[in-house]
C-alpha positions in Angstrom: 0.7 -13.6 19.2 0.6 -17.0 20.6 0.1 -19.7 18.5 -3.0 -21.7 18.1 -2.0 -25.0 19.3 -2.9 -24.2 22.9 -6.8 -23.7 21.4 -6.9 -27.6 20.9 -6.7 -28.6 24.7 -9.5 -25.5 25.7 -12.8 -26.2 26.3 -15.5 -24.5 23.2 -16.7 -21.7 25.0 -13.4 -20.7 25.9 -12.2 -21.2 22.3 -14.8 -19.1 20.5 -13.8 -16.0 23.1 -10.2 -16.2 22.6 -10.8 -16.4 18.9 -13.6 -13.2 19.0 -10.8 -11.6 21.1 -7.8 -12.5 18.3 -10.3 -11.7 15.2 -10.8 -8.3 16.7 -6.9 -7.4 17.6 -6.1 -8.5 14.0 -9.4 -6.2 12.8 -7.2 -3.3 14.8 -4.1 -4.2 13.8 -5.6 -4.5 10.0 -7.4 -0.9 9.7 -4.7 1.0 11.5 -2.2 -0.7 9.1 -4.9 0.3 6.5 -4.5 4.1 7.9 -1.1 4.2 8.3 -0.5 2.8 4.4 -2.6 5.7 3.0 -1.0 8.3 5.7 2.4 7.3 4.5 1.1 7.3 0.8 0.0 10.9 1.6 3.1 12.1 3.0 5.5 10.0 0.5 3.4 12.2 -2.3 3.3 15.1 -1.1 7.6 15.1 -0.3 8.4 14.2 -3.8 5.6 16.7 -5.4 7.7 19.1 -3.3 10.9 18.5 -4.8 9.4 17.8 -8.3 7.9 21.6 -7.7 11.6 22.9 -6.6 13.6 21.4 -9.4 10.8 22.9 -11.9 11.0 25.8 -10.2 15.0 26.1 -10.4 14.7 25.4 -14.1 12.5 28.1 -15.0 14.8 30.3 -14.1 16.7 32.2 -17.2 19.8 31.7 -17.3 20.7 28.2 -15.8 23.7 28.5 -13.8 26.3 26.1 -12.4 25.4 26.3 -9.1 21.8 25.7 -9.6 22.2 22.8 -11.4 24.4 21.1 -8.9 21.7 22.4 -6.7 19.4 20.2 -9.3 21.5 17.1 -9.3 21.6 16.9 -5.3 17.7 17.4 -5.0 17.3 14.9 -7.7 19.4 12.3 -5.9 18.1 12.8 -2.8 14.7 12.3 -4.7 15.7 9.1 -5.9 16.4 8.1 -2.1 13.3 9.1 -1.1 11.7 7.4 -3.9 13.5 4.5 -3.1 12.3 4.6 0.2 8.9 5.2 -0.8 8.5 1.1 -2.2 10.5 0.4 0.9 8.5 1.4 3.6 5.0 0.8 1.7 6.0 -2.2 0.6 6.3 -3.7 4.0 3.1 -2.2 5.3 1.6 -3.7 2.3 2.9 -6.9 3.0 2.0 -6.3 7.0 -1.6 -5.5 6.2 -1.6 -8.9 3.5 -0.5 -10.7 6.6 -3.1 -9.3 9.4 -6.3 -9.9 6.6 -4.7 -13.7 6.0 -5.0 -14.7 9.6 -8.3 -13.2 9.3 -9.6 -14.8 6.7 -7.6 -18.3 8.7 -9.8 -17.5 11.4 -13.3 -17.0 9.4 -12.4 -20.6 7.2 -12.1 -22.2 10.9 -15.0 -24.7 11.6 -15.5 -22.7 14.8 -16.5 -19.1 13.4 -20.0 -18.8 12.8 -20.1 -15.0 12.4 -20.4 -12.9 8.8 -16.7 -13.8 6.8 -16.3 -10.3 6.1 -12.4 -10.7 4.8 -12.9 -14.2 3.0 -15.8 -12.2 1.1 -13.5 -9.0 0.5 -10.2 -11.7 -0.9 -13.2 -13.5 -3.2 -14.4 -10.0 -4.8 -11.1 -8.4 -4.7 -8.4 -10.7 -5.7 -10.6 -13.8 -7.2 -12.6 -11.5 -8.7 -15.5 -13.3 -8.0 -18.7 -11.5 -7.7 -20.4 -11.2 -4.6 -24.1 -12.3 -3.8 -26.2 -11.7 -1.1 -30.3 -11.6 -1.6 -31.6 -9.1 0.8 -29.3 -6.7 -1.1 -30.5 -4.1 -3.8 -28.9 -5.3 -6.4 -28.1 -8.9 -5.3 -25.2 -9.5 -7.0 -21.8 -6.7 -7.0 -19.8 -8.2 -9.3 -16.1 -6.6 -9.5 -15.3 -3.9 -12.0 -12.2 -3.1 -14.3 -10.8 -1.3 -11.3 -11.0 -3.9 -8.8 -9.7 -5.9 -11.8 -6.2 -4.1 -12.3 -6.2 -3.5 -8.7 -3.4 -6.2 -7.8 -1.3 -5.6 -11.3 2.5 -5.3 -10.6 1.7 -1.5 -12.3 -1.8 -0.6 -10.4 0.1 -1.2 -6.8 1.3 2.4 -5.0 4.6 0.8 -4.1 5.6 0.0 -7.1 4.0 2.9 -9.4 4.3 6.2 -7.7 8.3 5.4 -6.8 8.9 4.1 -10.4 7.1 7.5 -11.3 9.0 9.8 -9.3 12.3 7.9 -10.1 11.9 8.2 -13.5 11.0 12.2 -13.4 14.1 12.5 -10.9 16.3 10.8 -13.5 15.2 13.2 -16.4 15.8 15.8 -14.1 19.4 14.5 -13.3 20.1 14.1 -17.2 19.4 17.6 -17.5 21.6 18.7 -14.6 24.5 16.2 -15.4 24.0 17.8 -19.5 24.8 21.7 -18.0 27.7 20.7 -16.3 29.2 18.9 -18.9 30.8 21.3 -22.1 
C-alpha cells in the first residue's frame, strides 16, 4: 500500500475514488483474513481432536505396552508442536485482521468519508462495548451482551484458549506415558 501523503497534493474527486478504491481492498483483505482465521481455526481443531482421539484410543487398550506408550509420548509431543503452532499462526492473522479493520476505521474517522462507518460502529459495540443506536431499526438500540463482553478476554480469544487447551490435555497425556516407562 502506498502511503497517504500523496492524497494531500490530489484534487477531491480524485481523493474520494482512491479512498473508495483503498476502503474496498482493505474490506477484501479484512473478510478473507476473516475466512481464512476461522478456516485455520477449523483445521487447527480438527488436527488436535485427531490426536486427542488416537492417544485415547491407544490407552484404551488392555494391557498398556512399552511401545505404545512411546507411541503416546511422541504423538503427545508432536501435539504440543502443533499446539504451539496453533497460537502462532492464529495469532498473526489475528493481529493481520486487527490491522486491515484499523485502517478501516482510519479511513471512516477521515473528514472526507461520508458513507455508513460500518467498522468504527462494529469497534464501538464490540470492544467499547457501547451500544449501538440507530432509529429506523426495530429495536433501536442493540446494546452488547455478556458475550460480546468476554469476547476480547486474554481467556475468550481462540489463540490463546484452544492451544492452552490442547497443551494442557497433551501434557496429561505425556505424564501418563513418561509414568509407564518409568519402574
Amino acid at each position: 500500500m502506498r502511503s497517504a501523503r500523496w492524497l494531500l497534493h490530489l484534487p477531491e474527486e480524485l481523493k474520494a475514488n482512491d479512498l473508495d478504491s483503498t476502503y474496498d481492498s482493505l474490506v477484501t483483505l479484512w473478510t478473507s483474513g476473516i475466512r481464512d482465521y476461522h478456516s485455520l481455526l477449523s483445521d487447527y481443531l480438527t488436527g488436535n481432536s485427531i490426536f486427542v482421539a488416537a492417544m485415547g484410543f491407544l490407552l484404551a487398550r488392555q494391557p498398556a505396552t512399552i511401545l505404545f506408550s512411546i507411541l503416546i509420548i511422541i504423538l503427545c509431543l508432536f501435539g504440543m508442536l502443533m499446539s504451539l503452532q496453533m497460537a502462532i499462526v492464529l495469532g498473526r492473522f489475528s493481529n493481520q485482521n486487527f490491522i486491515w479493520e484499523w485502517r478501516l476505521r482510519g479511513i471512516e474517522q477521515s473528514g472526507s468519508w461520508h458513507k455508513p462507518k460500518l467498522f468504527v460502529d462494529l469497534h464501538r459495540y464490540r470492544d467499547q462495548h457501547m451500544p449501538l443506536e440507530l432509529p429506523g431499526c426495530d429495536p433501536p438500540t442493540v446494546s452488547p451482551t455478556w458475550a460480546i463482553r468476554q469476547h476480547r478476554q486474554w481467556w475468550a480469544r481462540r489463540e490463546i484458549s484452544f492451544p492452552l487447551f490442547f497443551g494442557i490435555v497433551y501434557g496429561l497425556f505425556l505424564l501418563w506415558g513418561v509414568s509407564q516407562l518409568l519402574p
